[in-house]
Structures are given as C-alpha cells and as structure tokens.
Wavefront OBJ file of the C-alpha trace (Angstrom):
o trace
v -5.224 -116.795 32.781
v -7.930 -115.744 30.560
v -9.097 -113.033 28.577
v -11.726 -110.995 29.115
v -14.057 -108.907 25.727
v -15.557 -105.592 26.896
v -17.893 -105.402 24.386
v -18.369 -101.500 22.906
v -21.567 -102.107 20.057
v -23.228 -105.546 20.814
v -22.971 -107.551 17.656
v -20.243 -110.845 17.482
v -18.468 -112.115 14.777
v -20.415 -114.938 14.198
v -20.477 -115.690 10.007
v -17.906 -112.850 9.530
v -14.118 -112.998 8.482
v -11.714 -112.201 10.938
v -8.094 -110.905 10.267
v -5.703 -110.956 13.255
v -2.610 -109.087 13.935
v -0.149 -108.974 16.123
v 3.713 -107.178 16.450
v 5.619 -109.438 14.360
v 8.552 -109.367 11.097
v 8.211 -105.572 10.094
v 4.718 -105.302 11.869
v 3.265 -106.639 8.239
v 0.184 -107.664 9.597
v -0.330 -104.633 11.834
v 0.340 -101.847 8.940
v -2.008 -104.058 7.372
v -4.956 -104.364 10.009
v -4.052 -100.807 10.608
v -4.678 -99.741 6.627
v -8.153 -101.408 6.565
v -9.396 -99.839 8.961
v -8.305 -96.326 7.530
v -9.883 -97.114 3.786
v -12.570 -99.216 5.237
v -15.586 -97.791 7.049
v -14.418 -99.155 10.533
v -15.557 -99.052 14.024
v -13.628 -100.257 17.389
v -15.930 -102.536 18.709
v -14.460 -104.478 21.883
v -11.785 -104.320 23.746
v -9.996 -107.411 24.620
v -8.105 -107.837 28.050
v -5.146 -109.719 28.312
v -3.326 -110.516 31.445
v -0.514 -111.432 29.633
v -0.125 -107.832 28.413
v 2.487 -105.424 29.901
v 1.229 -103.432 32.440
v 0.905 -100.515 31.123
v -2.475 -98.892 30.884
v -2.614 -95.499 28.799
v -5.279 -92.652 28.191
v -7.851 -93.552 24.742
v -8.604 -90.674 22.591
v -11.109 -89.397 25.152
v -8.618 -88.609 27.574
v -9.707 -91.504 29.442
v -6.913 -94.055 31.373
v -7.445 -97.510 29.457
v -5.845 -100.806 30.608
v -3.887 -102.636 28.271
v -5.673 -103.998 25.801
v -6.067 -105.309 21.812
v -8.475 -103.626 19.913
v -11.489 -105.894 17.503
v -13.078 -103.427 14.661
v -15.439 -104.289 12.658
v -15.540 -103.250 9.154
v -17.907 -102.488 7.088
v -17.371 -103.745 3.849
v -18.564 -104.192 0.359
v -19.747 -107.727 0.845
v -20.493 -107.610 4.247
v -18.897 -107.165 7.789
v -16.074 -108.151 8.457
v -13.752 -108.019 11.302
v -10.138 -107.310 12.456
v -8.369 -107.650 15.891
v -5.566 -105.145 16.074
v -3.172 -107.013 18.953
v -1.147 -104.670 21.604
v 1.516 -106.888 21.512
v 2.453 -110.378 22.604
v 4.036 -111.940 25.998
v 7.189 -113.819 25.550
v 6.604 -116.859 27.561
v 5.701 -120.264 25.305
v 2.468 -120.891 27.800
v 1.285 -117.101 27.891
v 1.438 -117.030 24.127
v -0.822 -120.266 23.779
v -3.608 -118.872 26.323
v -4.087 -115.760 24.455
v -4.264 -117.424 21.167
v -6.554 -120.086 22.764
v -9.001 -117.189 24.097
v -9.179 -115.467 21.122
v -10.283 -118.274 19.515
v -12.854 -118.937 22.274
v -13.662 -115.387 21.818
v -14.112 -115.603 17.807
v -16.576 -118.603 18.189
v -18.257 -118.814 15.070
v -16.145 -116.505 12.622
v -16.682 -117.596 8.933
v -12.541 -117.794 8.770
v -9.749 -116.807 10.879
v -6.814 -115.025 9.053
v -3.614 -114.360 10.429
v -1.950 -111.257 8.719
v 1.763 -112.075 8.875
v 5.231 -110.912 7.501
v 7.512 -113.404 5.762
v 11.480 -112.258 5.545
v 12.736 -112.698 1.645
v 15.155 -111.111 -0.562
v 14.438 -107.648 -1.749
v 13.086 -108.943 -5.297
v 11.115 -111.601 -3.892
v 7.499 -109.575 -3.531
v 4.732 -112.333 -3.221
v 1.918 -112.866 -1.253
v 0.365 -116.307 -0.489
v -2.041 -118.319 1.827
v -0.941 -120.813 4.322
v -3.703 -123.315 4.833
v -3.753 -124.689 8.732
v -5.536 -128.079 7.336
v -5.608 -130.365 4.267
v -9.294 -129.580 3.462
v -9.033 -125.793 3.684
v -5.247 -126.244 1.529
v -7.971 -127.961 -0.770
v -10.934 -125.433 -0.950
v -8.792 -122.608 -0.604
v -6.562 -123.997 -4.315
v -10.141 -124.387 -5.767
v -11.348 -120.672 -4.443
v -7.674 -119.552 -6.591
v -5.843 -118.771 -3.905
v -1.930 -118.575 -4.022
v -1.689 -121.720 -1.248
v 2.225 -122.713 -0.262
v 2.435 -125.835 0.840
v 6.360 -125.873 1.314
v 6.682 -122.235 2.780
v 7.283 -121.173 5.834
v 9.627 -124.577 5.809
v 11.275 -123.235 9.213
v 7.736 -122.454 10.930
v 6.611 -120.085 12.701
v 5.903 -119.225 16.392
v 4.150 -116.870 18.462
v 0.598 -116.377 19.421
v -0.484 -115.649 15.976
v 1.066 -118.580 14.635
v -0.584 -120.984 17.398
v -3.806 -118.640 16.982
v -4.274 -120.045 13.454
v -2.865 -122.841 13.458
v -5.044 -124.128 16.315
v -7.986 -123.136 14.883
v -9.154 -126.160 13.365
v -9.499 -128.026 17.081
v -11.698 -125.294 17.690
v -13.743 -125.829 15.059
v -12.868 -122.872 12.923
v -11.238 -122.316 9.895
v -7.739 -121.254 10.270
v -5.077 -119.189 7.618
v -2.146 -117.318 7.324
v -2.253 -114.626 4.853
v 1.641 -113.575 4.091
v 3.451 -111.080 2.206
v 6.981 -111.429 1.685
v 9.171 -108.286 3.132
v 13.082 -107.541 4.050
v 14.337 -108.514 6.993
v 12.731 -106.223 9.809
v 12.359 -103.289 7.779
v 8.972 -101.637 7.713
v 7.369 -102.281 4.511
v 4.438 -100.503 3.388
v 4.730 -102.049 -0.082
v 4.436 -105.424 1.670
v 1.427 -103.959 3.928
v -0.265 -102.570 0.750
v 0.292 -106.304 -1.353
v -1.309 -108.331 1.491
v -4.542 -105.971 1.595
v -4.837 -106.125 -2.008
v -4.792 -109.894 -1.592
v -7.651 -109.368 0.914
v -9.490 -107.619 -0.836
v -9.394 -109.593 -3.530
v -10.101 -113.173 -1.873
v -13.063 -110.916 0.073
v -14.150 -108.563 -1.921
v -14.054 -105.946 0.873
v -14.371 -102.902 -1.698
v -10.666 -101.165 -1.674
v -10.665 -101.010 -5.417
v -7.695 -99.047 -6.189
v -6.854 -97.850 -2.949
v -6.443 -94.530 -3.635
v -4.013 -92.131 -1.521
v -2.308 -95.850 0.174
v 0.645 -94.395 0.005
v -0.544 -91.276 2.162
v -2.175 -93.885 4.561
v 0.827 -95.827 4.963
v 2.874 -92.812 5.712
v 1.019 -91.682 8.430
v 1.081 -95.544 10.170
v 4.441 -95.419 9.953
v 4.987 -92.460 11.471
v 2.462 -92.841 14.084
v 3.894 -95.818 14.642
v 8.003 -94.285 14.741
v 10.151 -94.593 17.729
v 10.756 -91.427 19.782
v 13.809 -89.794 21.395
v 12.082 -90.625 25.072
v 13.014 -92.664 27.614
v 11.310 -95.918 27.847
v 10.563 -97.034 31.361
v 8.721 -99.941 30.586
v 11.521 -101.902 27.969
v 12.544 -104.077 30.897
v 8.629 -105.636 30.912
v 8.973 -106.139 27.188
v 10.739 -109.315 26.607
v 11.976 -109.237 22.696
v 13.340 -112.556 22.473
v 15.272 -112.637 18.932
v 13.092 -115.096 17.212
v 10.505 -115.181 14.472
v 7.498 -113.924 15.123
v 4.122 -114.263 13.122
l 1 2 3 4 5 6 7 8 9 10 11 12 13 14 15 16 17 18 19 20 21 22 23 24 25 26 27 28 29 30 31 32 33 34 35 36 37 38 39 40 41 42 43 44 45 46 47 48 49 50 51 52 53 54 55 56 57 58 59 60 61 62 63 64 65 66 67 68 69 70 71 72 73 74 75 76 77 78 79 80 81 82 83 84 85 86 87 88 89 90 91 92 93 94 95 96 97 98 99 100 101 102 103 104 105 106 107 108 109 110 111 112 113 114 115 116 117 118 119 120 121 122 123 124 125 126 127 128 129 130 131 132 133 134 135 136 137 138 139 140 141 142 143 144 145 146 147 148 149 150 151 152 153 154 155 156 157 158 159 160 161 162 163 164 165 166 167 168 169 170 171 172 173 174 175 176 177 178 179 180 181 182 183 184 185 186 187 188 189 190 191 192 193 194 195 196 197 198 199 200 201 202 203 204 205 206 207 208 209 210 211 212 213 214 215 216 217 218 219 220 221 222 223 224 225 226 227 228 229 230 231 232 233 234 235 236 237 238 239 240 241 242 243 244 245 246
C-alpha cells in the first residue's frame, strides 16, 4: 500500500511546522486543525490518497466526485507558513494504520516539526494542555523552549496512526510531538479544541491573538460536523474498534 499526494499549489513543507489530525477522543485534534484553518488565512493544498480509506468517494465543493482522501492546508501565518493535514479518518487494521503513518511521514520529508493534535480523556476539572516529546533530545529542547512537556502522561499509551505517525518520526529523521488537551470522555469539546490552539499559537506564534468570535467558529464545526437522522450505508466499512485513539 502506499499513498499517493495530488499536489493542488506546488510548494512542500519543507522548513514548515506541520500539525496532524486524525478522528480520535472527541475529534480534539480535528476541531482543532479544523479552527486554524477558519481564523488562519488557509488554503487546501494537496490531497492525499489513501488506500486504506473507506471507499467512499464524495462530490468537493465544486460539485465535483472526489475519492477519498485527507486534506494538507497550508496556513499562512504570522511567522511564517505553516501547515496542517486534516485526516478523513483512519483504517482499523494494526498494519494499515502503520503504512499511512509511515507515508505521511515520507510525504512530510523535511517539515521543521511534526505535531500530532490529540485528545486526552480526564475528569471534568482537569483542563490542561501539554507536549509529549517522541525523543529524549526534543523532551530536552522542547523544556528549554517552556513548553508544558509530560514525561509520565499518557502512562497507558496511545495507538492509532497518529500515535505511530509521531512517534515514528524520529527514524525518519524528523522531529516528532504530541500536542494534547485534556477533554471528557468522548464528548465534543470545543473548550478543549480552543486550549490546544491557544497552545499553538503560543509555542508558534501563528497570530490568533485573542481569537475573536472562537466560540462562533466552534459552533459551526460542530454542527457541520453533527450526526444526521439518515441512513448510513457505509457503517459496516467503518470498523470502530472500542479503543483509544490519538
């Protein structure tokens, strides 16, 4: 299996940061990616086809039938671009999981940093947000940076092709990290969504500043993103084994 990046504006991400998202506890990391590129000047600039992707392909914006696919935008920020891949979703088979995460990485050859955007079940009062480091050194420079790192958290793991995205980045010779905000169980969060970007924004000064109207933003994810009373014909292709997900 491999991926395949049907480049939209020429460019790469070479020297940029790259946040990555994918389905996962309260789809954290998605509301997140999602948010960016609403209060960031954004542009969807590849496509990325995975064969490990239900197949279902769907019309774009344009009216136009598009095979399944996870989106890269680039963003235009206040210190430079930067870049975010928006993931479709996420196979569950163990080996399907590690080839996307391993062509991603083969796709992001050259990123300044790759940051996983990820959701971290806690008790309603628990609201942090920290950095999980995916080696010693980068534990290290991140501390010295001031960065929140935990080093003891999350102590059961993690899995799915976010979590072996990042974490595999180093034998790639990139720079892996989790960025994590704590949420309730499954619920969707958008005061966990709007503590990660602020965390973002202010490890990469990507110019949210006060993030005015988030609250608007984040409602209309969320409802964008809200089940509907239709029948799903595709639920049997979408394994949802009940497991943690990054």
């Amino acid at each position: 299996m491999s991926l395949k990046v049907i480049w939209l504006d020429e460019g790469g991400v070479e020297g940029t940061p790259c946040f990555v998202a994918f389905p996962g506890v309260g789809d954290i990391g998605i509301l997140t990616a999602e948010l960016l590129e609403q209060l960031v000047p954004s542009k969807t600039v590849a496509h990325v086809l995975d064969p490990s992707l239900p197949p279902l392909a769907q019309l774009d914006e344009n009216g136009v039938l598009q095979p399944p696919h996870h989106r890269l935008v680039r963003l235009e920020t206040d210190s430079g671009p930067a870049h975010v891949l928006i993931g479709a979703g996420q196979s569950g088979l163990p080996h399907l999981q590690h080839a996307t995460a391993v062509g991603l990485l083969e796709a992001m050859s050259g990123a300044k940093e790759i940051v996983g955007l990820a959701g971290f079940r806690a008790s309603a009062e628990d609201r942090r947000t920290f950095w999980v480091a995916t080696s010693s050194d980068d534990a290290t420079s991140f501390e010295a940076e001031g960065r929140t790192v935990s080093r003891t958290e999350p102590q059961a793991g993690c899995i799915g092709a976010l979590a072996l995205l990042v974490s595999l980045a180093p034998h790639h010779g990139l720079s892996g990290s989790l960025a994590v905000s704590t949420t309730v169980g499954e619920s969707k969060d958008p005061s966990a969504a709007q503590r990660l970007a602020q965390m973002l924004d202010d490890t990469f000064a990507l110019g949210l500043g006060a993030m005015p109207n988030v609250d608007e933003h984040l409602r209309s994810l969320l409802e964008a993103r809200a089940p509907r009373a239709v029948q799903d014909h595709i639920s049997e292709l979408m394994e949802r084994p009940d497991a943690f997900y990054a």
